[in-house]
LUMDOKOL-451715 format. One record per residue: residue in one letter; x, y, z of N, C-alpha, C in turn. Coordinates in nm, 2 decimals. Example, Ala and Ser with C-alpha at 12.3 -4.5 7.8 and 13.67 -1.06 7.14 Angstrom:
LUMDOKOL-451715
a 1.32 -0.57 0.78 1.23 -0.45 0.78 1.32 -0.33 0.78;
s 1.28 -0.22 0.71 1.37 -0.11 0.71 1.29 0.00 0.79;
//
This chain:
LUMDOKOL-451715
x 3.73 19.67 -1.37 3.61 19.63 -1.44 3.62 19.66 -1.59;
x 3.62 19.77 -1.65 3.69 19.83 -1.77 3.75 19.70 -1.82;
x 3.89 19.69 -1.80 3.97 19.63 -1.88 3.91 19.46 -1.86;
x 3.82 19.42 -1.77 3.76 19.27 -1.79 3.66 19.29 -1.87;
x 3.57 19.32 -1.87 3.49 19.44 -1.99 3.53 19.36 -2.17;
x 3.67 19.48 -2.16 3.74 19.46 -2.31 3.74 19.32 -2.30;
x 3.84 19.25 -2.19 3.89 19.11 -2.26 3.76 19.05 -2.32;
x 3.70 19.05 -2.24 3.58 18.95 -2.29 3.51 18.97 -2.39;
x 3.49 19.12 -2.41 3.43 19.16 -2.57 3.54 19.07 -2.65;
x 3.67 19.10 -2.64 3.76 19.08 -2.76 3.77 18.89 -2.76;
x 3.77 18.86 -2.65 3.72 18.73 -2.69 3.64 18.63 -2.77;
x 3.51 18.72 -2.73 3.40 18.68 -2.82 3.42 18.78 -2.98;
x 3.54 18.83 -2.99 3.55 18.84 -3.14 3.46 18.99 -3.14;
x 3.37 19.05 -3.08 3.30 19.21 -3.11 3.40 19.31 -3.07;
x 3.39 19.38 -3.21 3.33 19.53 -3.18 3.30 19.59 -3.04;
x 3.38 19.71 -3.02 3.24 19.80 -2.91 3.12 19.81 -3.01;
x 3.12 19.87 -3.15 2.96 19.87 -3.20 2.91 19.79 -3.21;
x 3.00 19.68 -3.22 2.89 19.52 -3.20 2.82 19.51 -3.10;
x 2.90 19.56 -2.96 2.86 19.53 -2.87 2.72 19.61 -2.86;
x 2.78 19.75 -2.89 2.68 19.84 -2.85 2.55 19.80 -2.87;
x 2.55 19.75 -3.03 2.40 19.75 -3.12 2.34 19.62 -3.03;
x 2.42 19.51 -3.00 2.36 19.43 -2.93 2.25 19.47 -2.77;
x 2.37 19.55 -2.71 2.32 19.58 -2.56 2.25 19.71 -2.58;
x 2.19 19.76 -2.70 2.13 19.88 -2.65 2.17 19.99 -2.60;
x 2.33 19.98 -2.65 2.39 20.15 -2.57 2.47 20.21 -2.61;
x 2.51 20.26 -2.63 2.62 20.38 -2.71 2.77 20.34 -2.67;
x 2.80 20.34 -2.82 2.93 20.31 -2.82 3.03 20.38 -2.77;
x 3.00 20.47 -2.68 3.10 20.59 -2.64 3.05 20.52 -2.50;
x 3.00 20.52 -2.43 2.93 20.42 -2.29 3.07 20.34 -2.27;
x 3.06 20.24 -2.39 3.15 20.13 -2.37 3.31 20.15 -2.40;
x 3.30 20.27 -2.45 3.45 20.34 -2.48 3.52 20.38 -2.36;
x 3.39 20.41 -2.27 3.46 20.51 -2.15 3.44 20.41 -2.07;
x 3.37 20.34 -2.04 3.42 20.24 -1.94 3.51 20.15 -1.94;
x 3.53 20.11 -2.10 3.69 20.04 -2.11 3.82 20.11 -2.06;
x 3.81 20.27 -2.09 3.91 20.32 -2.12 3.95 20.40 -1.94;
x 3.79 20.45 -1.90 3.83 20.53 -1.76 3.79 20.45 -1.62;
x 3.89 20.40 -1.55 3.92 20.39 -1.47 3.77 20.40 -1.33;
x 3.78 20.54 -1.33 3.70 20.63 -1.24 3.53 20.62 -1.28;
x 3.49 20.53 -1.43 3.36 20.58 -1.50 3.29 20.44 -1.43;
x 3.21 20.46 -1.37 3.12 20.45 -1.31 2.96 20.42 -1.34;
x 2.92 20.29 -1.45 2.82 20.28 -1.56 2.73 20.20 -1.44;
x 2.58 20.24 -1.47 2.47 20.21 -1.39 2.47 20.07 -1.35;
x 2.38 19.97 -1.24 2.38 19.83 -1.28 2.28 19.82 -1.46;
x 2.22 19.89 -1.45 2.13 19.79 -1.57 2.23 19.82 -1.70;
x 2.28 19.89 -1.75 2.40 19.92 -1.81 2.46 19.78 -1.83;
x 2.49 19.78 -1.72 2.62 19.65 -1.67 2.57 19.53 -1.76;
x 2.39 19.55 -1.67 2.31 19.42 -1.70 2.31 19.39 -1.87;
x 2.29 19.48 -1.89 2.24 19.48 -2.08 2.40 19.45 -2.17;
x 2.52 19.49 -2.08 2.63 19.42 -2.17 2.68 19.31 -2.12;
x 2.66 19.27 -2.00 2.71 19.12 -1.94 2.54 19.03 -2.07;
x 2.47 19.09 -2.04 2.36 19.00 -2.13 2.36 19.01 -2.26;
x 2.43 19.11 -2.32 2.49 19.13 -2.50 2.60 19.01 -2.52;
x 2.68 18.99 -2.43 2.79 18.90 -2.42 2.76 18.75 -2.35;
x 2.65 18.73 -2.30 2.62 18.61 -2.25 2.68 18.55 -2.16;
x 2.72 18.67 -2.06 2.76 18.66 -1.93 2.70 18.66 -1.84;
x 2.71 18.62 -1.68 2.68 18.70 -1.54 2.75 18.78 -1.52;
x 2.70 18.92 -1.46 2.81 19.01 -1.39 2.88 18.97 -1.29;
x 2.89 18.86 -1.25 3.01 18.79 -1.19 3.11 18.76 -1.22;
x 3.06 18.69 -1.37 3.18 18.69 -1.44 3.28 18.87 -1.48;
x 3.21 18.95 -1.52 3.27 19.05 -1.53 3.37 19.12 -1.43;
x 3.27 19.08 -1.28 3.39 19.18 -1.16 3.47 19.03 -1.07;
x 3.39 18.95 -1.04 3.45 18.82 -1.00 3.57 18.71 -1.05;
x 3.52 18.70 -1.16 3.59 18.62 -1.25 3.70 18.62 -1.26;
x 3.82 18.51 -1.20 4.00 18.55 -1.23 4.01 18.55 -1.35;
x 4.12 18.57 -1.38 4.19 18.54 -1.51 4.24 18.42 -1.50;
x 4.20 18.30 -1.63 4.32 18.18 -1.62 4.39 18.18 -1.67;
//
């Protein structure tokens, strides 16, 4: 989830602080769930950066890569 996470931020061109200031959450939030594996970030969490990014969270854990 992490690394689908990044791609998609870096797609849309942000920042994690872009991201952050958009979704309402600390840039260390989105540090650690890019980076750890194991980190384990709430649904609404989820919700507030799949909606910073103008995604569904389907896209985030669903979504192949094309």
């Amino acid at each position: 989830m992490g690394l689908k996470l990044k791609e998609l931020r870096e797609q849309l061109g942000m920042t994690q602080e872009e991201l952050a200031f958009k979704a309402d959450v600390c840039r260390a939030t989105i540090c650690e769930i890019e980076n750890n594996p194991h980190k384990k970030p709430t649904v609404r969490t989820l919700e507030k950066l799949a909606s910073a990014m103008g995604v569904t969270l389907d896209r985030i854990f669903f979504e192949k890569d094309a």
